[in-house]
C-alpha positions as CSV (number, residue, x, y, z in Angstrom):
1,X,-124.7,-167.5,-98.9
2,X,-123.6,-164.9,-96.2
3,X,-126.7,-165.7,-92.6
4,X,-127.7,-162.6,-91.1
5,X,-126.2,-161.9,-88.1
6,X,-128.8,-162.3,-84.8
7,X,-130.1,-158.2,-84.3
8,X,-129.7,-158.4,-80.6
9,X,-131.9,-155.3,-78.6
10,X,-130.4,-154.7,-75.1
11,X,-132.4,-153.2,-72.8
12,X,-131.1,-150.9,-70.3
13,X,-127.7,-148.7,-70.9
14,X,-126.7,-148.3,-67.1
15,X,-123.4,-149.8,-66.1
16,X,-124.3,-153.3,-66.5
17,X,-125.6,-152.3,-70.1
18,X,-123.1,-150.0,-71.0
19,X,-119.8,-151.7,-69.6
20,X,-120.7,-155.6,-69.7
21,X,-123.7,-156.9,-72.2
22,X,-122.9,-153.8,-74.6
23,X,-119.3,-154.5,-75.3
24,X,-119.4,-158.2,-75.5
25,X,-122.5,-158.2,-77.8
26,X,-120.4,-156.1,-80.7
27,X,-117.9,-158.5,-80.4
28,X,-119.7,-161.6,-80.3
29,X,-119.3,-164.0,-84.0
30,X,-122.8,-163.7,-85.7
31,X,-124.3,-161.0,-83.4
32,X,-125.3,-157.5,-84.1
33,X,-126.1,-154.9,-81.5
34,X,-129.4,-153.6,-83.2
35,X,-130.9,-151.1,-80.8
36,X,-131.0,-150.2,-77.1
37,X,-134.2,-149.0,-75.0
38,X,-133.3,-146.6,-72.9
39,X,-135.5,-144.0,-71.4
40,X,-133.2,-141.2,-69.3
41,X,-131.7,-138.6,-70.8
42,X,-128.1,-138.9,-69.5
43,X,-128.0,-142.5,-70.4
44,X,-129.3,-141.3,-74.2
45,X,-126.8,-139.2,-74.5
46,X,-124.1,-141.8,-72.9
47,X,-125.4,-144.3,-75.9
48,X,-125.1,-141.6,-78.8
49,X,-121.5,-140.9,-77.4
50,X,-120.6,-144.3,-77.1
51,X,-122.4,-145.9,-80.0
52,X,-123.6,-143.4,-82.7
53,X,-124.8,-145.7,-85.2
54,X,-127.3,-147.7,-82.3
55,X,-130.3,-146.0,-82.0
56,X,-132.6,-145.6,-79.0
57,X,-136.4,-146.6,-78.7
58,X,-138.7,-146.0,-75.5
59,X,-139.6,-149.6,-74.7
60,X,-139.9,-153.4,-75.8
61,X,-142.9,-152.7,-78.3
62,X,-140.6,-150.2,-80.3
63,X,-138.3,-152.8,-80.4
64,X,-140.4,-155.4,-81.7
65,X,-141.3,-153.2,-84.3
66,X,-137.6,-152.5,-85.1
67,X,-137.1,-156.2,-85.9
68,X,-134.8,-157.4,-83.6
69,X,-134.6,-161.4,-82.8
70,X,-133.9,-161.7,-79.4
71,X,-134.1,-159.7,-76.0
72,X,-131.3,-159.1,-73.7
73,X,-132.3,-157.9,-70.1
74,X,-129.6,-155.4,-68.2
75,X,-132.1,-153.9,-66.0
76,X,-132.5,-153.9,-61.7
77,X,-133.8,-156.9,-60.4
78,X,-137.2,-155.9,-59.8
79,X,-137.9,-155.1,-63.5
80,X,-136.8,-158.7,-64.7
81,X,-139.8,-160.7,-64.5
82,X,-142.3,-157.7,-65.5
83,X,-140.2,-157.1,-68.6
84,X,-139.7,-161.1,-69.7
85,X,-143.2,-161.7,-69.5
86,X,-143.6,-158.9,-71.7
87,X,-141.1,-159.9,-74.1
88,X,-142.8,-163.8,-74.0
89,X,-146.0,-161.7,-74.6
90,X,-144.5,-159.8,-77.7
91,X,-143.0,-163.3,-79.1
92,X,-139.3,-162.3,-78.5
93,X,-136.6,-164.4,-77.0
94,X,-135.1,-163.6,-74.2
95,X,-131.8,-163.5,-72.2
96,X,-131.6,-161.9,-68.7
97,X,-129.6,-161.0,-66.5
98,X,-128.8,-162.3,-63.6
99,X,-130.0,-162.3,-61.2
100,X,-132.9,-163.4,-62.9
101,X,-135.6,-163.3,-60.1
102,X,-136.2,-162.0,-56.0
103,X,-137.3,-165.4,-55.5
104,X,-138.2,-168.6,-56.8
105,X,-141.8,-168.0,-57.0
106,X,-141.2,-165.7,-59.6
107,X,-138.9,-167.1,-61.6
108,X,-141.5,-169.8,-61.9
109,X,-144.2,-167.5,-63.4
110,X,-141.7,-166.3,-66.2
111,X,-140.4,-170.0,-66.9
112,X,-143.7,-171.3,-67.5
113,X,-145.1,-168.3,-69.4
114,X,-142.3,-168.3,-71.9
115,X,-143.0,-173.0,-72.0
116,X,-146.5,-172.0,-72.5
117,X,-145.9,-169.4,-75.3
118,X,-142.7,-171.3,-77.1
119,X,-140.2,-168.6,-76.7
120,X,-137.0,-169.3,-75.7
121,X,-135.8,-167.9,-72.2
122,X,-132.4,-168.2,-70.2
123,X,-130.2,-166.5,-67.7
124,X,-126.8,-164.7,-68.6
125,X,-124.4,-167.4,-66.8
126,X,-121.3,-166.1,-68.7
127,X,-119.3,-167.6,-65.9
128,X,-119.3,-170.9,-66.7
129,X,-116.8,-169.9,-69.5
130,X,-114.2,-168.0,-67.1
131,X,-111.0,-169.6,-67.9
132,X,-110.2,-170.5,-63.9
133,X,-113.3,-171.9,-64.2
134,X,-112.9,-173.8,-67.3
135,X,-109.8,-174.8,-65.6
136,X,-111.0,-176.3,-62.7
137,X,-113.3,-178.4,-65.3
138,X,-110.7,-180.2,-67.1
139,X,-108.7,-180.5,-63.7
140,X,-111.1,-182.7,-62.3
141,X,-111.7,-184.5,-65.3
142,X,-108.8,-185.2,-65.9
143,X,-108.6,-187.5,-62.9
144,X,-105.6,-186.8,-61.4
145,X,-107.0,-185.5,-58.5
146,X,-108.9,-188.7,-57.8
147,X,-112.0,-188.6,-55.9
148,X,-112.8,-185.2,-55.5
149,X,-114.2,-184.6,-51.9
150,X,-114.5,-180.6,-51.3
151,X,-115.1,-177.9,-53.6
152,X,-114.0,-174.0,-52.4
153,X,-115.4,-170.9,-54.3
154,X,-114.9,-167.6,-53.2
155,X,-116.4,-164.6,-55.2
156,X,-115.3,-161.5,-53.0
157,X,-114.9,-158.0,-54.4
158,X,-113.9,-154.9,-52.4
159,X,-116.8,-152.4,-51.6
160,X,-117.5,-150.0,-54.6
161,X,-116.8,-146.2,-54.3
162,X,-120.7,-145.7,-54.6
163,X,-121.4,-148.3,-51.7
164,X,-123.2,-151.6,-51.8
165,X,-124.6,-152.5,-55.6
166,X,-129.1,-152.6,-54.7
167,X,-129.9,-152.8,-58.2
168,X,-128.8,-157.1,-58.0
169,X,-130.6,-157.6,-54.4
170,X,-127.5,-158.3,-51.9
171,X,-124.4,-160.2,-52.2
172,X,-126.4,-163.8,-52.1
173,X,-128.6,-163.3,-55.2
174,X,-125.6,-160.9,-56.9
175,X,-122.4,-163.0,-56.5
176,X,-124.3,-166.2,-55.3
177,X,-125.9,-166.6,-58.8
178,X,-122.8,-167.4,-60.4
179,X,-120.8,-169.0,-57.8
180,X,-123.7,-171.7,-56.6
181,X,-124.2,-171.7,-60.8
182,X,-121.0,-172.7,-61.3
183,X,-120.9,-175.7,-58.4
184,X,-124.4,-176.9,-59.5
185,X,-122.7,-177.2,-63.0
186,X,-119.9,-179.1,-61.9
187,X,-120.9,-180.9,-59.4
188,X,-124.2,-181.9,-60.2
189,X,-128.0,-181.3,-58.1
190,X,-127.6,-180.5,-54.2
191,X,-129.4,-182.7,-51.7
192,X,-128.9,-180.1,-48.7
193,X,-128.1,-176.2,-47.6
194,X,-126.4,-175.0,-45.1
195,X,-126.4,-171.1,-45.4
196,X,-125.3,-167.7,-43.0
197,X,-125.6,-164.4,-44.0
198,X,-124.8,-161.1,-43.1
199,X,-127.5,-158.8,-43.0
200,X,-127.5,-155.1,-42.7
201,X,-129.9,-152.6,-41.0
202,X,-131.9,-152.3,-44.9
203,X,-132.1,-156.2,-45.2
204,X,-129.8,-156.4,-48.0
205,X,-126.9,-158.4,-47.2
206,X,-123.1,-157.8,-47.9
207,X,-122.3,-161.5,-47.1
208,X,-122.8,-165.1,-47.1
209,X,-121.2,-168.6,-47.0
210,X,-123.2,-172.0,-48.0
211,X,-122.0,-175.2,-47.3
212,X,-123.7,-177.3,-50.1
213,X,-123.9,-181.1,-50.2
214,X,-123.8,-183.0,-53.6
215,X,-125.6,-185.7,-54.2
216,X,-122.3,-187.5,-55.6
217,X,-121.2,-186.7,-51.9
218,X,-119.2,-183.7,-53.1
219,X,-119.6,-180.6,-50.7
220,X,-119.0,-177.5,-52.0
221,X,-118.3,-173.9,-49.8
222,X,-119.4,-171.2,-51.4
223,X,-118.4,-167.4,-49.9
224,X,-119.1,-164.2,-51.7
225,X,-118.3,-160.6,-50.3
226,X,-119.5,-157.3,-51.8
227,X,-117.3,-155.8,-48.7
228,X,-114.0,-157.5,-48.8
229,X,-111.2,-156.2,-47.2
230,X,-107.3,-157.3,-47.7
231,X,-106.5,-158.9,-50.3
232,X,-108.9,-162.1,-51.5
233,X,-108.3,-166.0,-51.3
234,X,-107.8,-168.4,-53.2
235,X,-110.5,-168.1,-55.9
236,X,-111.4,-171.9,-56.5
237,X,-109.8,-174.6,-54.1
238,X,-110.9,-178.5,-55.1
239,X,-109.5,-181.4,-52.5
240,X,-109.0,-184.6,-54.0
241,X,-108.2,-188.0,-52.7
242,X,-104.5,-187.7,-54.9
243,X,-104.5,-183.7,-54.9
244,X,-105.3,-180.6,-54.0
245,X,-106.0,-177.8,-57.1
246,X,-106.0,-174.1,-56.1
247,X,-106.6,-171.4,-58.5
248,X,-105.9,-167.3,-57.4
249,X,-107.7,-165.7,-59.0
250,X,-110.1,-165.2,-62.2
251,X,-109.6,-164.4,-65.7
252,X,-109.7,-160.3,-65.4
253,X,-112.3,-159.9,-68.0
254,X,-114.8,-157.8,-65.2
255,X,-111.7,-155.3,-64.5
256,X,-110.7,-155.3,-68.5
257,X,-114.2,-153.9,-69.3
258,X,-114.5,-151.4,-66.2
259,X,-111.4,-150.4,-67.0
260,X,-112.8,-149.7,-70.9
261,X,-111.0,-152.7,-72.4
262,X,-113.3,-154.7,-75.1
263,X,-112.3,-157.8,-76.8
264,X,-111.4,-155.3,-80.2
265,X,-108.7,-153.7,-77.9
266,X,-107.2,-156.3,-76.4
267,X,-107.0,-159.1,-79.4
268,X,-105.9,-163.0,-78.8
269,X,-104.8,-161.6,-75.1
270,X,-108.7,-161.1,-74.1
271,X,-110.0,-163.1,-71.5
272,X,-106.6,-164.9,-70.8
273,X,-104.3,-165.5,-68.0
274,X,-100.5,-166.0,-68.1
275,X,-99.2,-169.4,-66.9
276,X,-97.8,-168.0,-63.8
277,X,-100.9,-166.7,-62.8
278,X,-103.3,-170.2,-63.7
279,X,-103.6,-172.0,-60.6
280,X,-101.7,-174.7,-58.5
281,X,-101.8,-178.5,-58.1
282,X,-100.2,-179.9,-54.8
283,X,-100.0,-184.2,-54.7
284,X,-100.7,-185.4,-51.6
285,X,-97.9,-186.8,-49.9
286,X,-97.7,-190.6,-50.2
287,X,-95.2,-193.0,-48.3
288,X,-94.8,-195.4,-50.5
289,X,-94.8,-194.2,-54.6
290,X,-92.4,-195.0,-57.4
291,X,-93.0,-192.3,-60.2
292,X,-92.9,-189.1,-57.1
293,X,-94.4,-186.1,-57.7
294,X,-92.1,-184.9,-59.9
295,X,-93.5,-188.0,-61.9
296,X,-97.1,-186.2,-61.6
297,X,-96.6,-183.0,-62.2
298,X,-94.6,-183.4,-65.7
299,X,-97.9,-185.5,-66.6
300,X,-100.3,-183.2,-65.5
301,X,-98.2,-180.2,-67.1
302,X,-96.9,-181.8,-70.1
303,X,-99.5,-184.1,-71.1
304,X,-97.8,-187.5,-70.9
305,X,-99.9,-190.5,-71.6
306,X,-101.1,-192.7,-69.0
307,X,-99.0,-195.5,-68.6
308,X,-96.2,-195.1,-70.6
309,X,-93.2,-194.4,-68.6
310,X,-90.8,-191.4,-68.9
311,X,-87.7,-191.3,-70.1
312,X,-85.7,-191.9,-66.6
313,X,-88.6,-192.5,-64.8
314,X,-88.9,-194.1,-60.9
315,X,-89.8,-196.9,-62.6
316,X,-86.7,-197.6,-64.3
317,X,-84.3,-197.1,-61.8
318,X,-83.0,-199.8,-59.1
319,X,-84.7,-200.3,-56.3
320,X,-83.5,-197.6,-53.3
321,X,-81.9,-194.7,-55.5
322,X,-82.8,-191.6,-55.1
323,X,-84.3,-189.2,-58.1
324,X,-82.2,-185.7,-58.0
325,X,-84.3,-182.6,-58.2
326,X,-84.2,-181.1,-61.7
327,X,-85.8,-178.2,-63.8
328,X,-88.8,-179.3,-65.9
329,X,-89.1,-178.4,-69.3
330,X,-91.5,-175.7,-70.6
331,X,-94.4,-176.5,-72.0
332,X,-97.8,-175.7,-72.2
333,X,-100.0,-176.3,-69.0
334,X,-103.5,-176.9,-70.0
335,X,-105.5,-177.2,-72.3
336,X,-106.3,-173.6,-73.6
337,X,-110.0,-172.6,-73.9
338,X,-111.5,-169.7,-76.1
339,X,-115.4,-170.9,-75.6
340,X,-118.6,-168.9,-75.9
341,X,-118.4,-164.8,-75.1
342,X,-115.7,-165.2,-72.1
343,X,-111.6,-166.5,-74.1
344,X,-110.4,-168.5,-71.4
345,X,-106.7,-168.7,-70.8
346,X,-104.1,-171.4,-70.6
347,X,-104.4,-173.5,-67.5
348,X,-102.2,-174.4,-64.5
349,X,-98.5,-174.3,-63.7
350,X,-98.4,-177.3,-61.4
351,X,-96.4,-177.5,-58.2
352,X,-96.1,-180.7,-56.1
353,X,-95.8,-180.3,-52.3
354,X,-93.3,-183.0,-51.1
355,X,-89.5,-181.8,-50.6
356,X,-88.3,-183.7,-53.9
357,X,-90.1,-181.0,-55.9
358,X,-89.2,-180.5,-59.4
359,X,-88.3,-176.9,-59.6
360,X,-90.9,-175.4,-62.1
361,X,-90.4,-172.0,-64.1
């Protein structure tokens, strides 16, 4: 027997709506995008273009009535609470946006409302499927970067044509959502904040930076940037007691939709990254080793077993000689990931740092 697909009503059709929930909603398994409240004209007419067969309804009661199962949120930040606690009111799960609240007092109202009525609520995280992300996950569990002692995130976009976003309440809230998300996911509950921010004339502000200290003694820094300029850093950077991981950049998907690419268009390819482009692991330098770094990185990037030496290994050859420099073989980095709305890509070509590098293609 065939299950109905989830009828999924989005609310709001504005560029979050249109460009990021709608796309991803039509293309998730099981999902269907039922109907859309939207109440201006332009954006009405934007919807009919984009999506004849979805029709349009005036607010959340009409879409109650049009028998959708859950709720997604798309709206400015100052609607959010207002509209889940009238979703919780009307019995309809609910998924906003993020981010979800102006402050915590807030989100506390909507989180208890929707405890005390039984309806399921959450918060859009889609980040914690970005493949760099995803990456970084099975980097550090993999253990080969040993203790890890500093986390690095950096979430910084070039200023929009239009100016500064308002609609998501400044750079901290906006960006800092995710990238604090994404650290508290990893890493676990923070014991204390350190935070600056750069504040313009309107309050809102176009900058931050939080040093954040684990309770498993992990400190993460966390920047994000609605007004970058140049061209960005390193995109995650974990520091190990063994190694040092750096990933570039992210997995694209936010410049794939702006640019009008959906997951239909692009196939297998969506929401990957090309080896080249995955990240790099440097070993720190050790005096005295026997299997190198070479020895490291063709474990890390081919996925030899613990403990079982290579094939001409250090560990085989007489004390004093010297391993020549040769070309690794290809092979697959990472594991690849495909998790959730966001296809993450294939992980890391892995570099090590010392001058008897394996040369890596």
């Amino acid at each position: 027997m065939t299950q109905s697909p989830v009828r999924i009503g989005l609310v709001g059709y504005g560029f979050g709506g249109r460009l990021f929930h709608a796309p991803l909603i039509e293309h998730a398994e099981g999902c269907e995008l039922a109907v859309v409240v939207v109440r201006s004209e332009e954006r009405r007419a934007d919807l009919a273009r984009d999506r004849p067969g979805v029709p349009a309804v005036a607010g959340l009661s009409e879409l109650a009535a049009a028998g959708v199962d859950a709720v997604v949120l798309t709206t400015p930040l100052e609607t959010h609470v207002p509209l889940v606690l009238e979703a919780v009111g009307l019995g309809l799960p609910v998924v906003s946006d993020k981010p979800f609240a102006p402050e915590a007092a807030s989100a506390r109202t909507a989180v208890d409302a929707a405890e005390r009525a039984s309806v399921l609520l959450t918060v859009y995280q889609n980040r914690r499927w970005d493949a760099d992300y995803l990456t970084v996950r099975d980097v550090v569990a993999s253990g080969h970067l040993g203790e890890v002692l500093s986390f690095e995130s950096r979430m910084e976009q070039r200023l929009p044509p239009g100016g500064l976003p308002r609609t998501g309440g400044g750079a901290l809230l906006d960006l800092g959502s995710h990238a604090v998300d994404q650290a508290l996911t990893q890493f676990g509950p923070v014991r204390s904040v350190y935070a600056e921010l750069r504040l313009l004339p309107d309050g809102l502000d176009d900058r931050f930076f939080l040093a954040l200290r684990h309770e498993d003694g992990v400190r993460s820094h966390v920047t994000g940037s609605w007004a970058s300029r140049g061209e960005p850093s390193n995109r995650f950077r974990v520091v190990g007691s063994n190694a040092t991981y750096a990933a570039p950049d992210d997995d694209g998907q936010t410049e794939r939709l702006l640019e009008g690419r959906t997951p239909a268009s692009d196939g297998a390819s969506w929401g990957t990254v090309p080896e080249s482009g995955g990240g790099q692991a440097a070993p720190r330098r050790r005096e005295r080793t026997r299997a190198g770094a070479g020895g490291l990185v063709e474990h890390l990037l081919l996925g030899a077993r613990p403990g079982r030496p290579r094939r001409g290994a250090a560990a085989g050859r007489p004390p004093g000689r010297r391993r020549r420099p040769r070309r690794a073989r290809r092979g697959p980095a990472l594991r690849h990931h495909r998790s959730g709305g966001r296809a993450a890509g294939p992980g890391s070509a892995l570099i090590p740092r010392d001058r008897s590098h394996a040369a890596l293609v």
